[in-house]
C-alpha positions as a printed Julia matrix, in Angstrom:
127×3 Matrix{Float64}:
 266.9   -55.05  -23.79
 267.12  -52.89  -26.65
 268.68  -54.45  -29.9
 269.68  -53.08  -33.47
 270.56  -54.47  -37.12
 270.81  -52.4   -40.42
 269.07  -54.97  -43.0
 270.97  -53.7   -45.91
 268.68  -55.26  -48.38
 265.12  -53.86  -46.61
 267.41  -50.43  -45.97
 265.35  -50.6   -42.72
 266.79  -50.15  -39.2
 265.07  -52.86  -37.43
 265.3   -52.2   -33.51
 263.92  -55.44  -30.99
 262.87  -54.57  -27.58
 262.51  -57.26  -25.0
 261.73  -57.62  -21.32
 261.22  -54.32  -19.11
 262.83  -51.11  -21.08
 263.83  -48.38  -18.45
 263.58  -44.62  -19.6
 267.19  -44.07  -19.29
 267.47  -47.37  -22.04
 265.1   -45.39  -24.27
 267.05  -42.29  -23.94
 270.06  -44.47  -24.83
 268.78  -45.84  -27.62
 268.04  -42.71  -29.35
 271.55  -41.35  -28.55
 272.59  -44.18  -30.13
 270.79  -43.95  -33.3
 272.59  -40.37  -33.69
 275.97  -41.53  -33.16
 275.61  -44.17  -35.75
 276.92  -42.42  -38.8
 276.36  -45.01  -41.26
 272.73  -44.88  -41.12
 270.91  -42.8   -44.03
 269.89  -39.78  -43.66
 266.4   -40.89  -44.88
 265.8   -43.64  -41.81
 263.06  -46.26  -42.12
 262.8   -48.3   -38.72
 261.03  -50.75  -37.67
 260.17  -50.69  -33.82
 259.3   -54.22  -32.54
 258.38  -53.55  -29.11
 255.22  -56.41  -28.95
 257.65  -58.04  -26.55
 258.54  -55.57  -24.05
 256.57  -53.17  -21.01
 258.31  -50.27  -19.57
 259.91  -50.75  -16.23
 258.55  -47.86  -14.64
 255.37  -45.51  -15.14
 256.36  -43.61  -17.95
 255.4   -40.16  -17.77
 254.33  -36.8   -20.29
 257.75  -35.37  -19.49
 259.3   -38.49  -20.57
 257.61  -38.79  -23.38
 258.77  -35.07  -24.13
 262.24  -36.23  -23.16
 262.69  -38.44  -25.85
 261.25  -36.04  -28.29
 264.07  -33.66  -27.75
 266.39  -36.39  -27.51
 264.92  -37.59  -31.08
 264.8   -33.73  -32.27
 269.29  -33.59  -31.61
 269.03  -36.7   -34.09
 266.84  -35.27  -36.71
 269.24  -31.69  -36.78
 271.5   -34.6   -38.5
 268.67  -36.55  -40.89
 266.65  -35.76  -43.61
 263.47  -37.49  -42.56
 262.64  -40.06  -40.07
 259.75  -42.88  -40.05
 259.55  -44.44  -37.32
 257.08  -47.57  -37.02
 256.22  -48.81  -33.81
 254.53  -52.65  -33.08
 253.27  -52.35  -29.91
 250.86  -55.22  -27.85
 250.23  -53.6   -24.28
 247.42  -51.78  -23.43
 249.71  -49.42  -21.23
 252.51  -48.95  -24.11
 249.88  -48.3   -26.75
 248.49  -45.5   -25.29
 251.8   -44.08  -24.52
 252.69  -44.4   -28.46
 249.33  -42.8   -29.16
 250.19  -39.7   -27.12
 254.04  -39.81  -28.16
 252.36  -39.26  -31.52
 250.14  -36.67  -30.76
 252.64  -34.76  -28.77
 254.91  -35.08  -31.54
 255.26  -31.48  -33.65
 259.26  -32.34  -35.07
 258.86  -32.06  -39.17
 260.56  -34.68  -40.3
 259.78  -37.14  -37.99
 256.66  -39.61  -38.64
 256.21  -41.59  -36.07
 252.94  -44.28  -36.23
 251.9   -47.28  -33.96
 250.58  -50.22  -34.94
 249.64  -53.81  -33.45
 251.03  -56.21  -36.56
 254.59  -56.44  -38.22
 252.54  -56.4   -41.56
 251.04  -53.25  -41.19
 254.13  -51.5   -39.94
 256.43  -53.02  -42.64
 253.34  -51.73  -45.5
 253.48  -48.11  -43.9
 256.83  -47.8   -43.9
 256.87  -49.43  -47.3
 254.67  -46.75  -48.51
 257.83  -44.14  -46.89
 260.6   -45.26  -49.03
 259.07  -43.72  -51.88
């Protein structure tokens, strides 16, 4: 399960993922994130996915997938940083290549293993 909350005071979009995420709930997720017009244009999220594995063997042309998915969000957003908490061995390598793979301007998108060090990265971002 994939859920959302503005915190209006952080002005961070903080996103929980639980359980098994399928790649059609990823995909869904980022469509969401472009229909929801009251987010700024200058996103800050916080990704804590230290809770979840992906249902199914996730793929390079997945991984693509979502990039172009995340590229139709960006056409509407100044900038994008996107900080991802990750705790499986499997998952962290796929946010390590997600990264690498990952040539869209303004989009930074980082991985890390503690809610501290996302939350100081994307800290450093709002500025």
């Amino acid at each position: 399960m994939i859920t959302t909350n503005y915190n209006t005071s952080t002005k961070i979009l903080e996103v929980k993922f639980t359980g098994e995420i399928s790649i059609q709930d990823m995909k869904n997720y980022i469509i969401s994130v472009r229909e929801n017009k009251s987010l700024p244009s200058r996103l800050l999220i916080l990704s804590d996915a230290s809770e979840a594995k992906f249902a199914t063997k996730v793929k390079r042309n997945d991984l693509l997938e979502f990039l172009t998915e995340n590229k139709k969000t960006l056409s509407q957003k100044e900038y994008i940083y996107d900080a991802f908490i990750i705790s499986g061995t499997f998952e962290t390598a796929l946010g390590f290549l997600y990264k690498g793979i990952n040539h869209i301007k303004n989009y930074s998108f980082n991985v890390f293993s503690t809610k501290e060090a996302a939350s100081v990265w994307l800290n450093l971002k709002a500025y």
